[in-house]
DSSP file (Angstrom, degrees, kcal/mol; ACC not computed):
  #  RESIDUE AA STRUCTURE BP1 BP2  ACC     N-H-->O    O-->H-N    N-H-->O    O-->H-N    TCO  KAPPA ALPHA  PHI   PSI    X-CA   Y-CA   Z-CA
    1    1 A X              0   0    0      0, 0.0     2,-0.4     0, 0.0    48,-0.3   0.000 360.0 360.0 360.0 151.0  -41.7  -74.2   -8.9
    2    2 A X  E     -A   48   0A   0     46,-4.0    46,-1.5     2,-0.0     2,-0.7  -0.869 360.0-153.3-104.9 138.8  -38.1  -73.7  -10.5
    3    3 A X  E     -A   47   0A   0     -2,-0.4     2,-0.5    44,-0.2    44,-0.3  -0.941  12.0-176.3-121.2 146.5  -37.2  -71.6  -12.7
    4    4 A X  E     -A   46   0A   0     42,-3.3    42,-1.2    -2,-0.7     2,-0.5  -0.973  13.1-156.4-122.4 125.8  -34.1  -72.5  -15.1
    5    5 A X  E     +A   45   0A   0     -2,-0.5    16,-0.6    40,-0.2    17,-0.3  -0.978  27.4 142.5-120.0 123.0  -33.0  -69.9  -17.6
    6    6 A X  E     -B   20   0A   0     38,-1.5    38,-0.5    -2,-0.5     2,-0.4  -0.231  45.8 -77.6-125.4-164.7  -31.1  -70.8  -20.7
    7    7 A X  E     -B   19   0A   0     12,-1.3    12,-1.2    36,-0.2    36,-0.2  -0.968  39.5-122.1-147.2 134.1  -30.1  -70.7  -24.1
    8    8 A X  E     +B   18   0A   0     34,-2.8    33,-4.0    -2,-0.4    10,-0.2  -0.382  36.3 165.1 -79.2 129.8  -32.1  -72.2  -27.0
    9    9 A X  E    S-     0   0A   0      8,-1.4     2,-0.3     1,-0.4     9,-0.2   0.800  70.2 -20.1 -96.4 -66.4  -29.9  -75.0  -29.0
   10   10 A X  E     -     0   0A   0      7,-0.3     7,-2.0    30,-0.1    -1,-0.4  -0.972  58.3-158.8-151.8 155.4  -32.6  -76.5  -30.7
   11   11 A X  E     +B   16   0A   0     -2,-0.3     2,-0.3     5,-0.3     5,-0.2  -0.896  18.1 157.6-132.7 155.6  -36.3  -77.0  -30.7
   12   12 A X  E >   -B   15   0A   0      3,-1.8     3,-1.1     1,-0.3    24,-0.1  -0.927  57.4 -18.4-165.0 117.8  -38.6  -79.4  -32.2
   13   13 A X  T 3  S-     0   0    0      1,-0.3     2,-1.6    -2,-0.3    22,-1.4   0.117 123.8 -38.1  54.6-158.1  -41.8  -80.8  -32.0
   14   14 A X  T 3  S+     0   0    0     20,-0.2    17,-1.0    21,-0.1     2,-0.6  -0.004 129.4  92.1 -93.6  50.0  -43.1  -80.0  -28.1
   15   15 A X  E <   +BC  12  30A   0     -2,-1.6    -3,-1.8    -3,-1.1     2,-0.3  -0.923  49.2 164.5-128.1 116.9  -39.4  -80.7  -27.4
   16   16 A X  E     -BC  11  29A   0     13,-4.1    13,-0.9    -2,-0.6    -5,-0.3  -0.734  22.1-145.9-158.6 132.8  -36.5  -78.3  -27.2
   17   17 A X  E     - C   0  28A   0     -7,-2.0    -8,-1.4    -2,-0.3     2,-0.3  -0.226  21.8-168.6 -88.6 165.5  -33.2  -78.8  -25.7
   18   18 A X  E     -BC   8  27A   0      9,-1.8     9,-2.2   -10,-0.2     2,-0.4  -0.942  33.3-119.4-159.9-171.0  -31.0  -76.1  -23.9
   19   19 A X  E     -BC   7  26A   0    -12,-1.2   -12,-1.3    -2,-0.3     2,-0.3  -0.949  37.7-129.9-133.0 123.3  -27.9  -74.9  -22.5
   20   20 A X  E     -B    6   0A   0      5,-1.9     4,-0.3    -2,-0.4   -14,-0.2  -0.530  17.7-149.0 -60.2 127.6  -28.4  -74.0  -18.3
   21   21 A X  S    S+     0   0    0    -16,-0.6    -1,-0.2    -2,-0.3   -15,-0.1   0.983  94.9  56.4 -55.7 -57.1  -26.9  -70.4  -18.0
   22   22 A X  S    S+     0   0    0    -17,-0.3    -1,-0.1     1,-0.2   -16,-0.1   0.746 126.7   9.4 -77.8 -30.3  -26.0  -71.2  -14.8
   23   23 A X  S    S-     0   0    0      2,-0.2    -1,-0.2     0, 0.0    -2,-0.2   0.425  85.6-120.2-111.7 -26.7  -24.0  -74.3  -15.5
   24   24 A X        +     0   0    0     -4,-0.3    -3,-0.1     1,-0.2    -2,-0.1   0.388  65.9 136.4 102.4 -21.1  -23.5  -74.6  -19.0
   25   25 A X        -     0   0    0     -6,-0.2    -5,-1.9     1,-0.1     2,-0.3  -0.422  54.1-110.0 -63.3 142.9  -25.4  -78.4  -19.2
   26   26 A X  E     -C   19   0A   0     -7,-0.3    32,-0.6    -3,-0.1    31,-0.3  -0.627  34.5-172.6 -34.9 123.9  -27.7  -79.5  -21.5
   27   27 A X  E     -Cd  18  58A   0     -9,-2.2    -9,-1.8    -2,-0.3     2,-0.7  -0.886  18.7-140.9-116.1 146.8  -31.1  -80.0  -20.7
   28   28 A X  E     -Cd  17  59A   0     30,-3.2    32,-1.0    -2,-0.2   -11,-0.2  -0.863  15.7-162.7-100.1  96.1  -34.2  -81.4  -22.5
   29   29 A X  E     -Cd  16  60A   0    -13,-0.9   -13,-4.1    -2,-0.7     2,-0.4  -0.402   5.0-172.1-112.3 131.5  -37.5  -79.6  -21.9
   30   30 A X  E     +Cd  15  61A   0     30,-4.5    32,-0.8   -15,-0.2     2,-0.3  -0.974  16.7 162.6-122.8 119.4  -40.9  -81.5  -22.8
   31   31 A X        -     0   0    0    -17,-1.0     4,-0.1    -2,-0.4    32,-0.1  -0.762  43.8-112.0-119.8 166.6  -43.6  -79.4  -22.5
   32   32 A X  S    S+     0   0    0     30,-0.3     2,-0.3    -2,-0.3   -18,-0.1   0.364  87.0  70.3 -95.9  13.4  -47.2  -80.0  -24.1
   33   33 A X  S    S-     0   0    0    -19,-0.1    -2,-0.2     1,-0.1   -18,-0.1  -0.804  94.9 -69.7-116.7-172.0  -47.1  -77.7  -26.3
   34   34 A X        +     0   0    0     -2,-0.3   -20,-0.2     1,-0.1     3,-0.1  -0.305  32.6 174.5 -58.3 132.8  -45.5  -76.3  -29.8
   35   35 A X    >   +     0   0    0    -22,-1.4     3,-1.7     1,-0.1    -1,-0.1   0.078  53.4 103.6-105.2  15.6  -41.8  -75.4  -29.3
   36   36 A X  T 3  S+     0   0    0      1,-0.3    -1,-0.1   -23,-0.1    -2,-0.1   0.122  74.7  58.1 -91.5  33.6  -41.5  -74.7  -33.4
   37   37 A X  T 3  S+     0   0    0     -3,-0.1     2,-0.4     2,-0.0    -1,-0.3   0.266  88.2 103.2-118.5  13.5  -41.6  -70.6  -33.0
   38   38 A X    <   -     0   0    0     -3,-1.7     2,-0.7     4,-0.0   -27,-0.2  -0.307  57.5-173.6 -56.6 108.4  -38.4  -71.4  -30.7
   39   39 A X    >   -     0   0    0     -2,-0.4     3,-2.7   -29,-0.1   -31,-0.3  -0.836  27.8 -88.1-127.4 155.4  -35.2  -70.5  -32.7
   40   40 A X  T 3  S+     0   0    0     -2,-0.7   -31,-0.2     1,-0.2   -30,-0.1  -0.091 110.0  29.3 -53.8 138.6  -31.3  -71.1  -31.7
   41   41 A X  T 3  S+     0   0    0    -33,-4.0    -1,-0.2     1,-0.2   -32,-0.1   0.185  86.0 134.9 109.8 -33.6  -29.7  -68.8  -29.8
   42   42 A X    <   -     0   0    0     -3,-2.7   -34,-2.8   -35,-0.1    -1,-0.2  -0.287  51.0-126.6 -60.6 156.0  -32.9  -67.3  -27.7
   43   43 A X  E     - E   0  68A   0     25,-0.6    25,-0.5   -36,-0.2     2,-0.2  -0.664  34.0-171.4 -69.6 144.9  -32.8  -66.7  -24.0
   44   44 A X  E     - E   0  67A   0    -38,-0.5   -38,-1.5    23,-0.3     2,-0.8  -0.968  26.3-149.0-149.0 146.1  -35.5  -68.3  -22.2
   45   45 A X  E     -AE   5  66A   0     21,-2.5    21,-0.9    -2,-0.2   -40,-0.2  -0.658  23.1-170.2-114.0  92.9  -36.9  -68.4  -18.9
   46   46 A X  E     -AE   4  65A   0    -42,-1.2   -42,-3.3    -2,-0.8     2,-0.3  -0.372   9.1-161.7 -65.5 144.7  -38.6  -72.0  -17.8
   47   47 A X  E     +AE   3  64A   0     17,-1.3    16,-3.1   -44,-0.3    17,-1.4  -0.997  27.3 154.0-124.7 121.2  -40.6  -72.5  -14.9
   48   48 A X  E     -AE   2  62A   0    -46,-1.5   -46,-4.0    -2,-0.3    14,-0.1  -0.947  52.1 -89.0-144.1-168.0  -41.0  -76.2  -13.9
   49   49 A X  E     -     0   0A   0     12,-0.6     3,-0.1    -2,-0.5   -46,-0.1   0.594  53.8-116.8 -33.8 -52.8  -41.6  -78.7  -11.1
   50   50 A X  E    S+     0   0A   0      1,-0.7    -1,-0.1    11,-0.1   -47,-0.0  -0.187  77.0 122.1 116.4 -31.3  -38.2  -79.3  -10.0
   51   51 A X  E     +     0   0A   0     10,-0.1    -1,-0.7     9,-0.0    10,-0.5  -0.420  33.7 170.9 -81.8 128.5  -38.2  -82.8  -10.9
   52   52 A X  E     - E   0  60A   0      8,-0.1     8,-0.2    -3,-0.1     6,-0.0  -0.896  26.4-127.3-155.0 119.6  -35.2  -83.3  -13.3
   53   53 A X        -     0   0    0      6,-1.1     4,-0.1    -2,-0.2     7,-0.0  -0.125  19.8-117.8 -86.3 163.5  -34.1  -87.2  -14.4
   54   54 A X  S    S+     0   0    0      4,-0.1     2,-0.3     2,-0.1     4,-0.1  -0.086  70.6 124.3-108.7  41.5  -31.0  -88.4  -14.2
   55   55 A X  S    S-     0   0    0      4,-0.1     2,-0.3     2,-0.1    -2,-0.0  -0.790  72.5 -84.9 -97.1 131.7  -30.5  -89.0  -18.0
   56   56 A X  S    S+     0   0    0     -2,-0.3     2,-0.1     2,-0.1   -29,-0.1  -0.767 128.5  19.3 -61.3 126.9  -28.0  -87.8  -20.4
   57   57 A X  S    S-     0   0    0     -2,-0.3     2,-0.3   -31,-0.3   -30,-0.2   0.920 108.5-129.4 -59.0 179.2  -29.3  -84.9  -21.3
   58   58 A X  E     -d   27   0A   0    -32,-0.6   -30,-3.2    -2,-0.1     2,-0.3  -0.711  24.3-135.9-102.6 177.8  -31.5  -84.7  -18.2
   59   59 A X  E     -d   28   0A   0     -2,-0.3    -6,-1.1   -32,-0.2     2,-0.4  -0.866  21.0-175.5-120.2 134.2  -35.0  -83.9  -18.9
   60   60 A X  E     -dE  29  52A   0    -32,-1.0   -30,-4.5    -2,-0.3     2,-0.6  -0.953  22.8-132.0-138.9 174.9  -37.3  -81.8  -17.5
   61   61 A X  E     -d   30   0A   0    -10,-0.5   -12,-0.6    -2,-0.4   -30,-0.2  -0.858  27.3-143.2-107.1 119.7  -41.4  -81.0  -18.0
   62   62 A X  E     - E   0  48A   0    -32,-0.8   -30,-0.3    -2,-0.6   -14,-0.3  -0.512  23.7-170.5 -84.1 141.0  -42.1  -77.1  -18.3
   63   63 A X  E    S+     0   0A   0    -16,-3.1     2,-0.3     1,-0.2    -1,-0.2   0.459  85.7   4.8 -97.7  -3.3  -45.4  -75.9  -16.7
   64   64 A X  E     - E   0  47A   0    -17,-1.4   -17,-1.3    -3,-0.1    -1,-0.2  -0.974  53.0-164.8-142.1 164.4  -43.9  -72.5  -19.0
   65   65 A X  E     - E   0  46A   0     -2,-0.3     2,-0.3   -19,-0.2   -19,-0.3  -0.404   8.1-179.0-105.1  98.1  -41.4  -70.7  -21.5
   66   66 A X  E     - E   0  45A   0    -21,-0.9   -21,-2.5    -2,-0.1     2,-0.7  -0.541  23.4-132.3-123.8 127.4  -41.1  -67.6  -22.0
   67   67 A X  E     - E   0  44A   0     -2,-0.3     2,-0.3   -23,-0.2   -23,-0.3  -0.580  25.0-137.3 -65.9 119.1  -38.6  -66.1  -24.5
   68   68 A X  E     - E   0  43A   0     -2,-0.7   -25,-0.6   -25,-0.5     2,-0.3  -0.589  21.4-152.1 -86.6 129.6  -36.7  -63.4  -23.0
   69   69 A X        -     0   0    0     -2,-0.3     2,-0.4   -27,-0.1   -27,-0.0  -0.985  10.8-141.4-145.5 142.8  -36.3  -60.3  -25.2
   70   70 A X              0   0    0     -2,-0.3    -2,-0.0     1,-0.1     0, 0.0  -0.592 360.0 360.0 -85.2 105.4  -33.7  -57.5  -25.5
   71   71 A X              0   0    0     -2,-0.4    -1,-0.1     0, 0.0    -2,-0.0   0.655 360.0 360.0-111.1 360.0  -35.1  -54.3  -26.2
């Protein structure tokens, strides 16, 4: 497993795109479940596969996300 940690641009449907920390790209995360308690702006830490397409944005499928929070 990978884990990719980002910053939430927008979310949608079981879809929600983000910004790589490490790099700055946009990515498109599909997961099977709801992404609508997602809001702009969160850190989040994704776990997936590895497997990332070679699509503008590229895409990947999360087996997690977890919102990272500042306390």
């Amino acid at each position: 497993m990978v884990t990719l940690l980002g910053t939430v641009v927008r979310a949608w449907g079981s879809q929600v795109l983000v910004t790589d920390n490490s790099n700055g790209q946009e990515v498109l995360v599909n997961t099977n479940n709801s992404t609508g308690n997602l809001m702009a702006g969160e850190q989040v830490r994704i776990v997936f596969n590895g497997v990332m397409t070679a699509s503008l944005p590229p895409q990947i499928s999360a087996q997690s996300i977890c919102v990272l929070r500042v306390y």
